[in-house]
N, C-alpha and C positions, 0 to 999 in steps of 0.2 A: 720359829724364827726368833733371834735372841735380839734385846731393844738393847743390849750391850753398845751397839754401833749406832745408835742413836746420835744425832750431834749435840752437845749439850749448848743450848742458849747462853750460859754464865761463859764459858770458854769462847763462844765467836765474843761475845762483849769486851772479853779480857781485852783477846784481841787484838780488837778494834783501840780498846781506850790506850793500849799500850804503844799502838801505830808503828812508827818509824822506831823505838829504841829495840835494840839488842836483847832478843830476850832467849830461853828456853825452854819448853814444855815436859815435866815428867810426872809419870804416875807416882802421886803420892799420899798416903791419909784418903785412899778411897778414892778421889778426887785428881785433876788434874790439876798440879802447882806451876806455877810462873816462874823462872828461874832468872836473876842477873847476876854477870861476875861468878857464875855457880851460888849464887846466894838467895835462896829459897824468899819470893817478894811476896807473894798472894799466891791462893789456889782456890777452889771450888771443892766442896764437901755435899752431903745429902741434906747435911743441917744448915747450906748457906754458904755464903763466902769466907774461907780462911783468909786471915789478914796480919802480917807479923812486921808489930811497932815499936819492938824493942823493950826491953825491961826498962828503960828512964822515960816511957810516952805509954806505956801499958796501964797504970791507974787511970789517967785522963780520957785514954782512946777507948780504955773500959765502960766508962761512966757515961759516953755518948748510946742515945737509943740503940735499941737493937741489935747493940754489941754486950757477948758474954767471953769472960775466960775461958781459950779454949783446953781442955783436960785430955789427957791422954790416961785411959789405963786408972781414973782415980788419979792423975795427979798433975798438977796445974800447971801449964805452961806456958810461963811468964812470959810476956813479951808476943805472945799471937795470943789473938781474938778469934771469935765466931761470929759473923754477923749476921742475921737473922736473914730472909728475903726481903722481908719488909725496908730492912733497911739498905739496901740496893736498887731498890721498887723503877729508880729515876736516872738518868747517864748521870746527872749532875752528884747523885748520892753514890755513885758506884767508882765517880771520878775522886770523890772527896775522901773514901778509903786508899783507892791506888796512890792518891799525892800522898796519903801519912803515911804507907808503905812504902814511898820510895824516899823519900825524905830520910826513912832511919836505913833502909837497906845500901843507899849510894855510900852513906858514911863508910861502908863495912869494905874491907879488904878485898882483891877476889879469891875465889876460892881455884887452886890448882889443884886437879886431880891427881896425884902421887903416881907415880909406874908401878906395876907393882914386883915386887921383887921375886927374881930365880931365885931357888934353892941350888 
């Protein structure tokens, strides 16, 4: 029997903290990410919560506990974070990630999916 289908506890939490807004779910980075406006906000990883604050709030959201740059492939990608378990451990700490990711992600455009073109 495959624990694939497992429900993940980080995702009911999403959620939940997310409530009432508009959101979207897709398979991304392993993990299932949080989508608004098509604008990737947060998702869940094996190493913890993905969390994307922007390249102008990336050093600072860096430098709080239990957050690291997250890396793709060898190579740094500004602007999300990894946030440890630990630091999620409490609603109150899981909520204080979501506010800095939506704070930099509402700024951002949305995103329209193109048609995509006949030949």
């Amino acid at each position: 029997m495959s624990t694939d289908t497992a429900p993940d506890p980080m995702v009911e939490r999403l959620r939940a903290a997310l409530g009432s807004r508009a959101f979207t779910e897709q398979k991304m980075f392993g993990g299932t990410c949080f989508m608004i406006n098509g604008n990737m906000l947060i998702g869940t990883s094996k190493r913890g919560l993905l969390v994307r604050v922007g390249k102008d709030g990336h050093a600072a959201a860096a430098a709080r506990p239990h957050a690291k740059p997250m890396e793709m492939g060898g190579r740094l990608m500004e602007g999300y974070l990894h946030i440890a378990p630990e630091g999620t451990a409490s609603e109150a700490d899981l909520a204080g990630w979501l506010d800095l990711a939506l704070a930099f992600v509402e700024t951002l455009p949305p995103k329209v999916k193109s048609a995509k073109k006949r030949v």
